[in-house]
N, C-alpha and C positions, 0 to 999 in steps of 0.2 A: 244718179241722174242719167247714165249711160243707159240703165237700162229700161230708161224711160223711151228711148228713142226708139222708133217704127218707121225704116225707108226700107224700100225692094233692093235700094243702091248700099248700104250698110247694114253689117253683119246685125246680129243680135247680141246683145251681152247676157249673158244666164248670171253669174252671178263676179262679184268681186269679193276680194279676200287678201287679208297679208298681217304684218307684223312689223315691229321700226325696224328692220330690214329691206325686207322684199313686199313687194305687191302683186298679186296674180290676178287676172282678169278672166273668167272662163266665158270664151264667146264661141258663138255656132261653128262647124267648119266653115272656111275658106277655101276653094280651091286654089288660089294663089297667097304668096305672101308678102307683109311688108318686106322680108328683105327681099325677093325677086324686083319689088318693083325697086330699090336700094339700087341694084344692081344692072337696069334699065339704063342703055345708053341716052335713050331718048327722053327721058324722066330727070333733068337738073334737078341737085339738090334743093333750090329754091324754089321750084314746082311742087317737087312730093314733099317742102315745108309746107304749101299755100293747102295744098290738098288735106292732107294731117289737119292745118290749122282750120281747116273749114269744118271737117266732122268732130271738131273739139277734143281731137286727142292728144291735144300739146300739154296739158295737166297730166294726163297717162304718162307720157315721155319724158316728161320731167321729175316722174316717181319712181327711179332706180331705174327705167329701161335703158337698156343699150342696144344699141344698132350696130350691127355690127360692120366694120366696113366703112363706120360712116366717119 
């Protein structure tokens, strides 16, 4: 489904992959990343949830990612 999606505002997904372990996402480069913005004074953690939860990556988040920091 991710990599269904086409905005000029979010990345590309190339492909997904994983194992009952882990889950790996291969997406386009970023010049920035989620933890920078993690680590944004200006960025509450209940913003960069609403944000995540807007482009549908709370499913992603919820499958073995960790944030670190958070």
């Amino acid at each position: 489904m991710l990599q269904l999606i086409q905005h000029p505002k979010i990345v590309t997904v190339h492909e997904i992959y994983g194992d009952k372990a882990n889950h790996h996402i291969v997406y386009e480069h970023m010049p920035r990343s989620l933890q920078e913005a993690i680590g944004n004074p200006y960025l509450s953690r209940q913003r960069l949830a609403a944000i995540v939860g807007q482009v549908g990556l709370v499913p992603t988040l919820l499958m073995n990612f960790v944030l670190m920091g958070w």
